[in-house]
N, C-alpha and C positions, 0 to 999 in steps of 0.2 A: 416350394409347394408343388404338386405333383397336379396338371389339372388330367381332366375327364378323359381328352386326348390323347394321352400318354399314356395309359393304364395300360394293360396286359388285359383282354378279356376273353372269355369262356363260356361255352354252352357247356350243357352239360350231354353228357354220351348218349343220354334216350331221347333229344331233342329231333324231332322227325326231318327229313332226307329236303324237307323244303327251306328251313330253316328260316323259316317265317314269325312261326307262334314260340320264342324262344324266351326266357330268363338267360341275362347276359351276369357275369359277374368279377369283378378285378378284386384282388386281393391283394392287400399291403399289408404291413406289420400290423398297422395303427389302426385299420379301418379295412371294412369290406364294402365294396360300392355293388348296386345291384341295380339292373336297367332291365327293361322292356326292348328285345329286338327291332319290335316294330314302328319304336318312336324313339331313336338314339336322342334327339334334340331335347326331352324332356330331361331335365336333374336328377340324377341317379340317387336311390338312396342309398345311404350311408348310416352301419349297422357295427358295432364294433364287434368285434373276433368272436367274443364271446356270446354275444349273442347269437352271431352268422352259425357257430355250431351247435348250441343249444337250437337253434329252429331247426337246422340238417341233420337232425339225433333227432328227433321230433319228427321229420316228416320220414324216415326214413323208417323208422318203429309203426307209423302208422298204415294202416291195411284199408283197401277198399272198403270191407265191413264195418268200419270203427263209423 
């Protein structure tokens, strides 16, 4: 089993130069784990594939106006 430690993680490219106020995220097969920069010690959650893209098709369709 793979823990929290070991993951692979990633901001994403519009994340600002301080890299403070961040969404963290590691991707496995199985599962996508998604964390808070600012508080790595809290338990990341964990979202299956399917879901992690249905929400980033969603936010990504979505426009300030909406």
């Amino acid at each position: 089993m793979t823990t929290v430690y070991e993951l692979s993680w990633f901001k994403s490219s519009y994340s600002g130069s301080e890299n403070d106020n961040c969404v963290e995220v590691a991707v496995r097969p199985e599962v996508v784990h998604v964390r808070d920069s600012k508080d790595k010690r809290i338990r990341p959650l964990a979202v299956t594939p399917t879901a992690w893209t249905a929400f980033t098709a969603l936010a990504a369709d979505s426009s300030p106006d909406d």
